[in-house]
N, C-alpha and C positions, 0 to 999 in steps of 0.2 A: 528089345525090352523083354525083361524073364517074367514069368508067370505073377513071379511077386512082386515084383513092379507095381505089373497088371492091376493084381489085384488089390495094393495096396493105394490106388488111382481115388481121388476124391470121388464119390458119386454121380455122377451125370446124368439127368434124363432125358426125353427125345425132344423135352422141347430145347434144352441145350444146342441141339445140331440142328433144329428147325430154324432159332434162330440166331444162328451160324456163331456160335461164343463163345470165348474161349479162355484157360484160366493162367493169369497174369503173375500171379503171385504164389500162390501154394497148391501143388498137383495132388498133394496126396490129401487122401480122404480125413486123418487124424493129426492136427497140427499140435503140439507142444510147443508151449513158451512161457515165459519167463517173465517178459513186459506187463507192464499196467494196462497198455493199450494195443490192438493187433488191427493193422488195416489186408483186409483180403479184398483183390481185385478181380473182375473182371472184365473180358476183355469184350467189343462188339464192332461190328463191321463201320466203319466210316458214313457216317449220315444217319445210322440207325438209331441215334439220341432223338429223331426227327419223331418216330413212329414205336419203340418201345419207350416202357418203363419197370422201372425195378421196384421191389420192397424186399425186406428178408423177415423173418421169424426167428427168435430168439428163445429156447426152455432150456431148463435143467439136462442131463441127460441121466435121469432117475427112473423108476416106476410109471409116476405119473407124470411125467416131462412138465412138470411145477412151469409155470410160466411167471410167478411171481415172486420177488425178494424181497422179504420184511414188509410186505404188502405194496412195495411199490413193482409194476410189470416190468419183466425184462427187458422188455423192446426197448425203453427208458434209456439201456446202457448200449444201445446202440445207435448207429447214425449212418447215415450213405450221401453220397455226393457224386453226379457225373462230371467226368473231366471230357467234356466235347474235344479237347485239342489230342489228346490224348485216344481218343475212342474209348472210352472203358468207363464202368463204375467203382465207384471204391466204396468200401462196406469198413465201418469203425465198430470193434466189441472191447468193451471194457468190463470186465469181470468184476461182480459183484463182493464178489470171494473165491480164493482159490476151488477148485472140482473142476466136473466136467459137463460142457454143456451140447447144445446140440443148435446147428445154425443152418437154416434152409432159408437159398435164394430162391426169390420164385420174378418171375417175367409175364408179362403180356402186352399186346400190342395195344397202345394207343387209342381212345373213341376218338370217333369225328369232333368238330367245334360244335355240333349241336347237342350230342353228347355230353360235354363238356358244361354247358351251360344248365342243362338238367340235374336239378339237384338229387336222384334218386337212378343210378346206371342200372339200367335194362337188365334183368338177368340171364343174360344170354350167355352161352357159352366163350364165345368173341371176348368176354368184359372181365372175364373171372382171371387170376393172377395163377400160371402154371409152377409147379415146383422144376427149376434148369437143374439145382445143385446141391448137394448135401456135406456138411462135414462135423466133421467131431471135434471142438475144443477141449484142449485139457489145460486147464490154466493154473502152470506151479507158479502163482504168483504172490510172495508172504500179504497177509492180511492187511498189516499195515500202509502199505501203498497200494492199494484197491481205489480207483477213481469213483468220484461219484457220480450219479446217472448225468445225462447230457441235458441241457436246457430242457425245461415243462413244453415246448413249443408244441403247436398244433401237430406237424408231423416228424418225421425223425428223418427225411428228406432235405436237404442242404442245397442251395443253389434256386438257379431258376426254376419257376413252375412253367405248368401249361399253361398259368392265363396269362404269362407275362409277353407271350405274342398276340394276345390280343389289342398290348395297348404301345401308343408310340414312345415308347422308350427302352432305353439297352442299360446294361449296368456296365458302370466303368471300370468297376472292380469286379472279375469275373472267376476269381479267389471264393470259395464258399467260406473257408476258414481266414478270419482278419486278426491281428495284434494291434493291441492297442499302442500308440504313441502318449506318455505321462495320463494316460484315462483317459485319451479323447480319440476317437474313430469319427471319420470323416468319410463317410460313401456318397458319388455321383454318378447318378441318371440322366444317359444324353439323351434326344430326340431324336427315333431315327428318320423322323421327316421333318426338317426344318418348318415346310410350311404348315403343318397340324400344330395345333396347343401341347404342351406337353400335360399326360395325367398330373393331377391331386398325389400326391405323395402323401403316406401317413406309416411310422412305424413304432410298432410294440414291442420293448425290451420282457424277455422272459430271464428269469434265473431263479434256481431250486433253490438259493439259500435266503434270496429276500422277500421280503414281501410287495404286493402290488404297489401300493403305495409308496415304497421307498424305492421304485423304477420308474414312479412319474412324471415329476419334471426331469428329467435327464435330454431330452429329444428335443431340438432345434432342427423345422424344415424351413427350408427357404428354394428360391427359385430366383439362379440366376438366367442370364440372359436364352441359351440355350439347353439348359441345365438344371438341375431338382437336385438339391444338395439336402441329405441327412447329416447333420454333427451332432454325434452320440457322446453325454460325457456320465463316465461307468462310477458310479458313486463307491464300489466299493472295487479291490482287487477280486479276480474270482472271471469264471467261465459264464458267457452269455447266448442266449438265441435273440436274435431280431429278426421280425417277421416284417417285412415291406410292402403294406397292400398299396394298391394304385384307386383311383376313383376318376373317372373320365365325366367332368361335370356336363358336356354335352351328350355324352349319350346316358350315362348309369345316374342323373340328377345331382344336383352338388352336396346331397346330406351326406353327412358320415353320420349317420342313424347312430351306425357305427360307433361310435368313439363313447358317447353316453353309455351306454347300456353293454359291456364288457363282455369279452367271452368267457364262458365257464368249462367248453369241452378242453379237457385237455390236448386230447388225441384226436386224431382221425382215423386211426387207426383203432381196432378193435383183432385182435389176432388170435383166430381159434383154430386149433389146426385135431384134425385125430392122426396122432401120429404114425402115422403106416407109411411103408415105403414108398407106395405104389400114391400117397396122398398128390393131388395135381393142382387140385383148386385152393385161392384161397380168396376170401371174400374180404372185399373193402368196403368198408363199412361209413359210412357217410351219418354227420349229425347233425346236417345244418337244418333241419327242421326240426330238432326237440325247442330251442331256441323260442319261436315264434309260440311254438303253446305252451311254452311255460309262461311268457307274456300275456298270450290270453288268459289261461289260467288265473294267474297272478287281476288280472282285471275283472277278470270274474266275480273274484274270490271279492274285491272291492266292491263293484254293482251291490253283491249279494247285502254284506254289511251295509250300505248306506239304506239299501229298501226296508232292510229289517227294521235300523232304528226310527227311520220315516215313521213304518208301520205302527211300531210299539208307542212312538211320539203321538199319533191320531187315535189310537187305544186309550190313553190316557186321557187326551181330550173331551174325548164320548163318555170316558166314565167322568169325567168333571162335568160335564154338562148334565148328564143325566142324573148324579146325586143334587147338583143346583136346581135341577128342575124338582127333582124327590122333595128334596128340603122345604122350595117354593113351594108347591103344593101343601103338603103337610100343613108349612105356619099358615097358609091360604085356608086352609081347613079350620085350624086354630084360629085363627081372625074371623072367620066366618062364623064360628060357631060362637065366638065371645060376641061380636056385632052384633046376632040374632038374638043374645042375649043379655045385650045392655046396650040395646038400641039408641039410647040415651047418650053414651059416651063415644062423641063423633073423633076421636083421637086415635081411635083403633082403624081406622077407616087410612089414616095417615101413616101410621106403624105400618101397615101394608105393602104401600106404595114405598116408604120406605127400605124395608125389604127386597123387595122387586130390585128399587136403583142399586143397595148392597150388593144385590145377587150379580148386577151386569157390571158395576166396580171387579168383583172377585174372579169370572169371567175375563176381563180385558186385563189382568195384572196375572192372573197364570198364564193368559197367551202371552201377554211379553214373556214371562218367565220361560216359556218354552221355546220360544224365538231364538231368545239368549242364550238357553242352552245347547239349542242347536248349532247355532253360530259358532260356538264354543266348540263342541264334538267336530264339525268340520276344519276347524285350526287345527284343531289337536291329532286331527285325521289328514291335513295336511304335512302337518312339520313332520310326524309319525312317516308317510310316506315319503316324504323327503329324505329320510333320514335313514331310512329302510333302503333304498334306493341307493345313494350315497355310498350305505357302507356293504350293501352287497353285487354293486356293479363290478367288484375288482372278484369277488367268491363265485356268482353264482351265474349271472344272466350273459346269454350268450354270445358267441362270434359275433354278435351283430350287426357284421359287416355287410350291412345287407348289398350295400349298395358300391362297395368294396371289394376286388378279389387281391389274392395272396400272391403276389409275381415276385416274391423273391424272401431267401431267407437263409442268414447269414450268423456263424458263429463267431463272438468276438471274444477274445482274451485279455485279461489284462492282470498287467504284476504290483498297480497300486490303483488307488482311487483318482479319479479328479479331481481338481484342486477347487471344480468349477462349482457353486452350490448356489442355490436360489433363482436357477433360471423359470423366470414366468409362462406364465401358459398362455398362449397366443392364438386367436380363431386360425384357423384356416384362412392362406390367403393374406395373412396381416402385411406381412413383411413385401418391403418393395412397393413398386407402383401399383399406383389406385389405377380405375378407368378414366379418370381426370389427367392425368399424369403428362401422358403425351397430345393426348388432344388440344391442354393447353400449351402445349411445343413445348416442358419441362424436358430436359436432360440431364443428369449425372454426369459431373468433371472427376469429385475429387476419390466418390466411392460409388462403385456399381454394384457391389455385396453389399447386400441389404444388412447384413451382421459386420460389425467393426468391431474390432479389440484394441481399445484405445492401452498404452502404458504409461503415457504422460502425465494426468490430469487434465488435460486440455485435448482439444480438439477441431478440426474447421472441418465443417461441411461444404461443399463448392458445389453450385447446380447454376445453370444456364435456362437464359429463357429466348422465346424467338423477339428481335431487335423489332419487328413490325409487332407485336403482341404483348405488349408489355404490362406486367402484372403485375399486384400485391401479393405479397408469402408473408407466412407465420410461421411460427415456430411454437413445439411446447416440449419441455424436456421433461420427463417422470421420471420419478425414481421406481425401479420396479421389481428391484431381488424379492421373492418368494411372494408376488402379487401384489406388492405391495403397490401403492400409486400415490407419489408424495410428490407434488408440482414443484418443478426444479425450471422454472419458466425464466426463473431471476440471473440464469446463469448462462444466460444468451443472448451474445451482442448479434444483429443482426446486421451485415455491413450489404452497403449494394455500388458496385459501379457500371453501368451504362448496362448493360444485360447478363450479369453475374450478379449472384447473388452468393456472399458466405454466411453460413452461422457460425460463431465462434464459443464454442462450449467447454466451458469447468466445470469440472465434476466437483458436487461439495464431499462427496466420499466411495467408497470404492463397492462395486457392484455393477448391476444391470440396468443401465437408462433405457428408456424410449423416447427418439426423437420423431415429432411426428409432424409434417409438414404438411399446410393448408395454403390455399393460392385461389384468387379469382383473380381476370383481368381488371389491370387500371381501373375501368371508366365507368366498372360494374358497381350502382350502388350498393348492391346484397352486401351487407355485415359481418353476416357469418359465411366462414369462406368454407368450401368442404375439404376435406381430406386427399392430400395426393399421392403423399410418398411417407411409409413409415421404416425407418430406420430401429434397429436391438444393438446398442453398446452393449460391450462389456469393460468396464476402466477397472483396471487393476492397481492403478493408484489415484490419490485425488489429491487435488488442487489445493496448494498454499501460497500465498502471498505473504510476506512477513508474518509467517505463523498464524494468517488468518485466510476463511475463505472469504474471497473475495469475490461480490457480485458484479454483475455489470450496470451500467445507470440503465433506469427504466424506459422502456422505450413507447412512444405511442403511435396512433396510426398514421399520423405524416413521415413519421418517421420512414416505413415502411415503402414512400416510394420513393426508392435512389438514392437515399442520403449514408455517408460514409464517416464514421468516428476515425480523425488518427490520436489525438487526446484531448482530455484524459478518458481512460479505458476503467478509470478503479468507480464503484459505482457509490464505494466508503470516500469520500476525501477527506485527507490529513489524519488518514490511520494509523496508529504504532501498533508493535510488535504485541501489546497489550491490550487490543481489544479495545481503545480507547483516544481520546484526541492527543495529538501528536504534541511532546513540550513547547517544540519549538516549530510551528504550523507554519508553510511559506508564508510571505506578505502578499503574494499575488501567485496565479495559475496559469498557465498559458492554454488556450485552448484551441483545434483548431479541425474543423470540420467541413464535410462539404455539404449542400442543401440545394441542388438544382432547383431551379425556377422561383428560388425565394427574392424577396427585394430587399428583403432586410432582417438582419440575423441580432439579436441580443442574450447576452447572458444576465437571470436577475436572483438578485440576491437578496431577501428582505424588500428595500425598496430603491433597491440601488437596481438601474439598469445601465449595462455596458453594453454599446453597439460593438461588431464585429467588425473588421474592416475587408471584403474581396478582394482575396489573392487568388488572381487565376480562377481554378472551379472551385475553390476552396474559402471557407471567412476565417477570419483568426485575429485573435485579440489577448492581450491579458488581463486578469481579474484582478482586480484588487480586491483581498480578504481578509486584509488584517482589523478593521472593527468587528468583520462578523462571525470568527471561529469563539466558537463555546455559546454564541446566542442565536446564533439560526441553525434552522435543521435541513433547510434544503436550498439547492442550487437547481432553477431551470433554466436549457436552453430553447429561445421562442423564436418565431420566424414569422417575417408578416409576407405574402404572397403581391401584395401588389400596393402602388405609389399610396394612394388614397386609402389604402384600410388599416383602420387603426389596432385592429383587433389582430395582436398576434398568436399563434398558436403553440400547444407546447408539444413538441418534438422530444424530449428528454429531461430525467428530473433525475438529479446527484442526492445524496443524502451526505449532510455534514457530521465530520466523527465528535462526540462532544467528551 
C-alpha cells in the first residue's frame, strides 16, 4: 500500500479496532457519487449484533457543519439497518441537494435489560455512543432526483429493536426493507415458544407526505393460530415507516394507553455533535417522559379553569345575596318607617312580608339560573375537550405507548395505492375467538383467518360443535366499511346438521361485513347468548339474484336448533327481474326441510294450512299458491313438537312478492 493509499483510508478511530470492524463498502475517507441514494457498510465480528449498536450523524460539510435542510434535520435523509446474516450494518444517505456533507458512525456497547427498561440511561461513560468512522460525501447528484427524507419514524434505525427479545415472538420477515404487492403488505410474527401467549400486536404507519389521519384506517391485526398477522393496505403510492410495538397483556397490562393519546416526538434521536476530530461521545437522547407532563400539564391547566369559574360562580352568588339582603333591609327600613307612621294602614305590614317571599322567589330563580349555566359551561368544556383531544392526538401528545414497546420497524414501498378503503376500526382482540369459543368445544372447518376475502357475493361459514354439547348459534352480519354498522342479519341462512353448523352469507353490496357469532348450549335458558367468534369480510362483489338482492326467510329461535333449509332458499317468493310479483307466479311451491324432533310440520298461508309429509329426516310437501299471490304478504313454516300440542311454532317466515 503507498502512502497515498494510506492516507487517502476513510478515517478510523480506536474504537473502530476495539470493536474489531471493518469497512465493507467504501475504504477511502471521501466518496464521490452520482446516485440518489448511497448504502455504506460496515462490517462486525459474528454474534456482535448481540451486544453493540450503531447510530450515525449526518451535517453539512460547511463552516458550521448546518445539521438542518429547509428546516427539516439531516439525520431525516438517513437510515441504518443490521443484516445479522451478513455480520455488518448498512448506513442509507440520501442527499438533500447536490454538496458535500460530512457522515460520522459512531458505536457503543449494548446496556443490560435493566438498563433498558429505564427510561433515563445512566451517564456513564459505558452508555455514551463512540465515534469508529468518518467520511466525506460529495454528492454530484442533479437536483432534480434528490430523494425526500426517509419516513417521520421515531428513530432512523430499521429492523429489530432491543425490546423485541423481551417478548415471545420472532418476525417472519427479517427484510427491514418490504415492497408492496398491488398496496397491500402482509407481515407475520411467530411465537417463539408455542406454549406462552403470543404479545398484543399494534402498528403505526408513518409517511412525510400524509397526514395522520389519512394513515388510520389502513392497519388490520389479527392473530392466527400461531401467528400475529399485520395486513397493511398503503392508501397512496409513496415510501412508508411502520413501527411494530408489542404489549404482553400479562405482564405490561392490556391497555394500549397507547393508541388514544398519539405520539408527537418525532425522533429519538436528538444529534449534537462539536465537530472536532478527536469528537468520541455522542449522546442519546431519550423523550419518553416529556410526554407524561405535558398530560399533567395539560390537566392542570383544566383543574385550574374549572376552580376559577367555580369561584367566580359563588362570587356572584354572595353579591346576589347580599344586595337582596341590602335591598330587604332598606324597603324594611321604609315599611318601618311608613308603619310607625300611619300605624292605622295594617297593609304595609303585608307589603313587607311580601317583599321578604319576592326576595326568596329572586334567590331560588338565579340559583337555578346558575345551575344551568354551569351545567352549560361544563358540556361545552366537555365537547371543547373532546374535540381538542381528538384533533390533537395525531399533532401533539405523546408515544404514549406506555405500556407498549417498539420491537420492530419496517420500511414499505409501494408503486400504487390500495384498491382497499374503508377498513373499520376494530378494539384490540376483536378478531377470532372469544374466551367462550372453545370452552364451548367450538371449532373452525371452513375459515381459521379470522379475515376472509370473499369474490363471489356469497359465502358459507362452517364451524363444528362437540356432538355430547350441543348448542344454539347466532349469527349477525354488519355492514361495516368506514364504521359504518348497518344490520345485514336478513342475509343469513343459518343451516345446522347433526353438529355442524353453516351460515350462508349474501352480501347486499360490496365492502367490509362483520360476522359475529354468539352460542350458549342447548338446554341453557339464558336468551341472550354471548359472543364467541368474530369474523372481518371483505366481498368485493355483491350478490344478485335475477337483478335483485335477495334475502333469506326469516329465521326464529327453533329454528336454531338443528333444523336444515333445502328449499326454497329465496326469502322474496315469486320475485321478477323487476323488483315485483312475477306475471306468471307458480301454482304451487315445493318445499322441503328437515326439523329433528318435530311431530308435525305445516306450511300456512292466510288461512290455508298444508301439512308436510316425513321423508326420511326430512318433511316435504307442495303448496298450493294460486288464490294467494298478490293478496297475502307472508308464507310461514310451523312445527308442533309433540302428538297432543296444538300450539305450533314458527321456525320461518317468507314474504310474498306482490
Amino acid at each position: 500500500m503507498t502512502t497515498q493509499e494510506f492516507e487517502s483510508l476513510a478515517l478510523v478511530k480506536s474504537a473502530f479496532f476495539k470493536y474489531n470492524l471493518s469497512l465493507l463498502s467504501y475504504r477511502n475517507a471521501v466518496i464521490v457519487f452520482t446516485d440518489p441514494e448511497i448504502r455504506i457498510v460496515v462490517g462486525f465480528p459474528p454474534g456482535s449484533e448481540n451486544f453493540l449498536s450503531f447510530t450515525l450523524g449526518l451535517t453539512f460539510d460547511d463552516q458550521d457543519f448546518t445539521e438542518h435542510y429547509n428546516s427539516v434535520p439531516l439525520i431525516r435523509y438517513a437510515r441504518q439497518e443490521v443484516l445479522e446474516k451478513e455480520s455488518c450494518v448498512a448506513f442509507y444517505v440520501r442527499p438533500p441537494r447536490p454538496g458535500a456533507y460530512k457522515l460520522l458512525i459512531y458505536a457503543k456497547h449494548k446496556q443490560g435489560e435493566t438498563a433498558i427498561a429505564s427510561s433515563d440511561p445512566p451517564e456513564s461513560t459505558e452508555n455514551l455512543y463512540g465515534a469508529v468512522c468518518e467520511y466525506r460525501l460529495m454528492a454530484r447528484v442533479s437536483h432534480n432526483v434528490c430523494l425526500p427524507p426517509f419516513p417521520p419514524c421515531q428513530t432512523g434505525n430499521y429492523g429489530q429493536t432491543e425490546m423485541a427479545k423481551r417478548f415471545n415472538i420472532r418476525a417472519v420477515c427479517r427484510e427491514p426493507a418490504v415492497r408492496a404487492i398491488q398496496g397491500t403488505v402482509e407481515l407475520r410474527f411467530a411465537s417463539t415458544d408455542p406454549n406462552r401467549p403470543l404479545p398484543r400486536l399494534m402498528g403505526q404507519l408513518k409517511c412525510a407526505l400524509l397526514s395522520a389521519e389519512a394513515l388510520d384506517h389502513c392497519i388490520l391485526q389479527r392473530t392466527l393460530s400461531t401467528e400475529s398477522a399485520l395486513l397493511i393496505f398503503l392508501p397512496e403510492a409513496g415510501e412508508y415507516g411502520l413501527e411494530v410495538y408489542a404489549n404482553d397483556p400479562a405482564r405490561d397490562g392490556s391497555s394500549y394507553f397507547a393508541v388514544r393519546i398519539q405520539k408527537y416526538f418525532k425522533k429519538h434521536f436528538l444529534h449534537h455533535h462539536h465537530h472536532h476530530h478527536h469528537h468520541h461521545h455522542h449522546h442519546h437522547h431519550h423523550h419518553h417522559h416529556h410526554h407524561l407532563i405535558i398530560i399533567i400539564i395539560i390537566i392542570i391547566i383544566i383543574i385550574i379553569i374549572i376552580i376559577i369559574i367555580i369561584i367566580i360562580i359563588i362570587i356572584i352568588i354572595i353579591i346576589i345575596i347580599n344586595l337582596i339582603v341590602i335591598i330587604n333591609v332598606i324597603t324594611n327600613n321604609i315599611n318601618h318607617h311608613h308603619h310607625h307612621h300611619h300605624h292605622h294602614h295594617h297593609h304595609h305590614h303585608h307589603h313587607h312580608h311580601h317583599h321578604h317571599n319576592q326576595s326568596i322567589v329572586i334567590i331560588i330563580i338565579i340559583i337555578i339560573i346558575i345551575i344551568i349555566i354551569i351545567i352549560i359551561i361544563i358540556i361545552i368544556f366537555f365537547f371543547f375537550f373532546f374535540f381538542f383531544f381528538s384533533s390533537l392526538k395525531h399533532k401533539f401528545l405523546a408515544p404514549c405507548l406506555i405500556m407498549s414497546s417498539q420491537i420492530w420497524q419496517y420500511l414499505l414501498t409501494s408503486d400504487r395505492a390500495s384498491p382497499v378503503r374503508g377498513l373499520p376500526s376494530l378494539p384490540p382482540a376483536y378478531l377470532g375467538p372469544g374466551p367462550k369459543f372453545s370452552e364451548l368445544g367450538l371449532s373452525t372447518v371452513s375459515h381459521s383467518d379470522p379475515f376472509i376475502r370473499a369474490d363471489t357475493g356469497e359465502l358459507c361459514v362452517h364451524l363444528a360443535f362437540q356432538q355430547n354439547l350441543p348448542l344454539k348459534l347466532m349469527a349477525q352480519l354488519l355492514f361495516a366499511t368506514n364504521d359504518a354498522s348497518e344490520d345485514c342479519s336478513h342475509m343469513i341462512l343459518q343451516q345446522t346438521r347433526m353438529n355442524q353448523v353453516y351460515f350462508l352469507l349474501r352480501f347486499p353490496r360490496t365492502g367490509f361485513f362483520k360476522l359475529q357469532l354468539y352460542a350458549l348450549p342447548e338446554n341453557d335458558r339464558n336468551d341472550s347468548l354471548p359472543g364467541v367468534y368474530n369474523y372481518l369480510i371483505e366481498a368485493s362483489e355483491c350478490h344478485r339474484l335475477r337483478g335483485q338482492v335477495m334475502p333469506f326467510p326469516q329465521q326464529f329461535a327453533h329454528w336454531r336448533r338443528g333444523c336444515y333449509l333445502e328449499t326454497p332458499t329465496e326469502g322474496i317468493l315469486g320475485l321478477e327481474a323487476n323488483g315485483r310479483l312475477s306475471s306468471q307466479p307458480p301454482d304451487s311451491l315445493p318445499f322441503s326441510v328437515s326439523i329433528p324432533n318435530a311431530f308435525a310440520v305445516a306450511v300456512v298461508v292466510g288461512d290455508e294450512w298444508t301439512q308436510l309429509d316425513p321423508k326420511g329426516d326430512r318433511w316435504e310437501g307442495s303448496i298450493p299458491m294460486k288464490g294467494h299471490w298478490g293478496i297475502e304478504r307472508k308464507l310461514a313454516v310451523c312445527a308442533s313438537y309433540a302428538a297432543n300440542d296444538v300450539n305450533y311454532s314458527t321456525l320461518l317466515e317468507y314474504s310474498l312478492a306482490l
